[in-house]
C-alpha positions in Angstrom: -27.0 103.1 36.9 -24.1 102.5 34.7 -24.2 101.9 31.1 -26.5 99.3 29.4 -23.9 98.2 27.1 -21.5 97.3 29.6 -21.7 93.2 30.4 -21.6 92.2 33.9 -20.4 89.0 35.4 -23.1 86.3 36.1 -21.7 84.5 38.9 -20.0 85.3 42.5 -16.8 84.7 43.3 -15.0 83.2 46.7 -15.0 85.0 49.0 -11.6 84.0 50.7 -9.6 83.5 47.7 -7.2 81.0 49.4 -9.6 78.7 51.2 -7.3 75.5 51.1 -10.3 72.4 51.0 -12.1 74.9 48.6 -9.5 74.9 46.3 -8.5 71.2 46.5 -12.0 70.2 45.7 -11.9 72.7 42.5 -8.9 70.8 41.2 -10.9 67.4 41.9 -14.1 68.7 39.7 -11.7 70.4 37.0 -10.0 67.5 36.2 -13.0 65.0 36.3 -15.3 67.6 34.2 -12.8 68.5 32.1 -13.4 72.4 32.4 -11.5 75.1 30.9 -10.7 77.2 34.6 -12.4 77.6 37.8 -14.8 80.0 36.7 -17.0 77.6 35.0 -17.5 76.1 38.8 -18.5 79.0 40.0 -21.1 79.8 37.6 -22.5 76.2 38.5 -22.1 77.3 42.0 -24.3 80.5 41.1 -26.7 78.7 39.7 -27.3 76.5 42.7 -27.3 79.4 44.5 -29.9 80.8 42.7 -32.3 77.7 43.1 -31.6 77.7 47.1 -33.1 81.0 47.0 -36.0 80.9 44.8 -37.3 78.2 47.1 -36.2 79.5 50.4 -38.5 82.7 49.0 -41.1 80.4 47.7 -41.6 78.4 51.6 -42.0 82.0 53.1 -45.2 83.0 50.7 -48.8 82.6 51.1 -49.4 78.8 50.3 -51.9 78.9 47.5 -49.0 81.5 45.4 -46.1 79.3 46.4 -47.9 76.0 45.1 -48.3 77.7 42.2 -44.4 79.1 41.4 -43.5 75.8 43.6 -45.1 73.8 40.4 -43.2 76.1 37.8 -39.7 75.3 39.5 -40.4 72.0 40.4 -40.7 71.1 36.4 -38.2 73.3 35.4 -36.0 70.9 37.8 -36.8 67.6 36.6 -36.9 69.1 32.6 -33.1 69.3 33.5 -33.1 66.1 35.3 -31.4 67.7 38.2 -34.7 65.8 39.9 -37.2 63.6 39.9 -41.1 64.2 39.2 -41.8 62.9 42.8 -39.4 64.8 44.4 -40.5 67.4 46.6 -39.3 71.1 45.7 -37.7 71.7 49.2 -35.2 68.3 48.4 -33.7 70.7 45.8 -31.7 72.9 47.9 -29.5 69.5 48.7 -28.1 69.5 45.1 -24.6 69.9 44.8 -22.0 71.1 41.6 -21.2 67.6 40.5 -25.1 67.2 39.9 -25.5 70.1 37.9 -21.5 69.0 36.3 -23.2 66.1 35.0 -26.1 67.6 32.9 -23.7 69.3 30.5 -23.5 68.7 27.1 -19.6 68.0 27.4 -20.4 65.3 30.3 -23.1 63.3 28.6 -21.0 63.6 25.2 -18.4 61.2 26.9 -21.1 59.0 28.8 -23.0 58.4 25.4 -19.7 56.8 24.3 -18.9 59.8 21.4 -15.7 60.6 22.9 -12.8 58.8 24.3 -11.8 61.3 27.1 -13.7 64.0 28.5 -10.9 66.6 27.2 -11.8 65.4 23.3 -15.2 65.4 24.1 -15.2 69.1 25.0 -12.6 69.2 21.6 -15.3 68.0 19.5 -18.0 70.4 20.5 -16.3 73.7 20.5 -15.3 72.5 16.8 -18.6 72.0 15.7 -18.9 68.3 15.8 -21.9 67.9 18.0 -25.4 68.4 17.6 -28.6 68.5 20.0 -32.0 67.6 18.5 -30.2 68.5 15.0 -28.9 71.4 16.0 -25.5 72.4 16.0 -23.9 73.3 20.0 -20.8 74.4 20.8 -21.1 75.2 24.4 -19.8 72.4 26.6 -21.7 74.2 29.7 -24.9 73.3 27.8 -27.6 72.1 30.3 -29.0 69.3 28.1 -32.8 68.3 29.7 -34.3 65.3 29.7 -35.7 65.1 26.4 -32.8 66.1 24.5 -30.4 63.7 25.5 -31.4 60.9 23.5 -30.7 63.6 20.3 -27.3 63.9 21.1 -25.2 62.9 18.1 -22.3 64.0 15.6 -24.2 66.8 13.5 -24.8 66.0 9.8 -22.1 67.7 8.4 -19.3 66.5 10.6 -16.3 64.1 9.4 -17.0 62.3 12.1 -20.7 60.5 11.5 -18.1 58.4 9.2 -18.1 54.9 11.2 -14.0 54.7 9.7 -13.3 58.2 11.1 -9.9 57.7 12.9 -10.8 59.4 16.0 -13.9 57.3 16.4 -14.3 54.6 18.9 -14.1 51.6 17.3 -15.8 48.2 19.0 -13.8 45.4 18.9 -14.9 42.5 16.6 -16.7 39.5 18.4 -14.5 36.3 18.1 -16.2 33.3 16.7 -14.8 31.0 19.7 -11.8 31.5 21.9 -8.7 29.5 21.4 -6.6 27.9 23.8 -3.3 29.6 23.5 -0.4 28.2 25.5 2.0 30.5 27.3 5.6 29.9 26.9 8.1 30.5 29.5 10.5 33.5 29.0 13.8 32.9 27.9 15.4 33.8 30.9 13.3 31.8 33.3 14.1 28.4 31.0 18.2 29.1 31.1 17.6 28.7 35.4 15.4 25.4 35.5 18.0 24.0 32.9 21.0 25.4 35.4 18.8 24.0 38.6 18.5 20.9 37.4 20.7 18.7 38.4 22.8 16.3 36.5 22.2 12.7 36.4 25.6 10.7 37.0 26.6 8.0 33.9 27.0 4.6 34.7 
């Protein structure tokens, strides 16, 4: 049995540990997520693991059980916006990482415009500087659902809610009216039309 105490790993590993394409498209989703190692990937991968087989399980029951846990998976789904209300369940099992990549906390911190890269953006929650629904998150694997992601914001207590905070993004003030300016040639290019041109002859 093992004792209670004793944490366990959530998530399966590769099997082939040096599966080229596997590995090539890890690099692609660390970079573009912004993610601390490779193990946060497979966690996600877990995950959608998890939700392949719940429904695979769910298609082989009796149908008046499976309509009923079908209906308690299918709004757990679209609560994380990983689909929509219409959706049928069984159009689940064609989610991918980069779907589930985009419901985190870190991801949706950068695509509300809070952070300038996704690397700072991942900075800022760890440090404290995010809240959800007014409370304070500093897991950039959060799954944020659907009604939560119009909470997200710089908690209360963060230098940051300051509009003149120097690692804000600032928007760049509108122009009354745009001005005409004219380019001047570079030095260099004016010394060659003045040696091209030729000479006129005196009289």
């Amino acid at each position: 049995m093992g004792d209670p105490k004793k944490q366990r790993k959530k998530y399966d590993t590769p099997n082939h540990p040096w599966e080229k394409t596997r590995i090539e498209e890890e690099k692609i989703i660390l970079k573009e997520f912004g993610l601390k190692n490779k193990k946060e990937i497979w966690k996600m991968k877990s995950q959608l693991k998890n939700i392949t087989a719940q429904i695979k399980q769910l298609i082989g029951m009796p149908a008046e059980k499976s309509e009923l846990l079908k209906g308690k998976l299918q709004k757990k789904l679209v609560t994380l916006g990983l689909i929509e209300q219409s959706t049928p369940i069984e159009d689940a099992m064609n989610l991918s990482v980069n779907d589930l990549m985009k419901r985190r906390l870190q991801t949706l911190v950068l695509k509300k415009g809070l952070a300038r890269s996704i690397d700072q953006s991942r900075q800022f929650i760890t440090h404290e500087h995010i809240s959800v629904s007014g409370k304070k998150i500093t897991a950039p694997a959060y799954l944020v659902h659907i009604g939560e992601e119009s909470t997200i914001s710089f908690a209360s207590n963060s230098g940051l809610n300051s509009a003149d905070h120097p690692e804000r993004i600032q928007e760049a003030p509108i122009k009354a009216g745009k001005k005409t300016v004219k380019k001047e040639k570079p030095k260099a290019e004016k010394t060659k039309e003045k040696a091209d041109k030729p000479k006129e002859k005196k009289e």
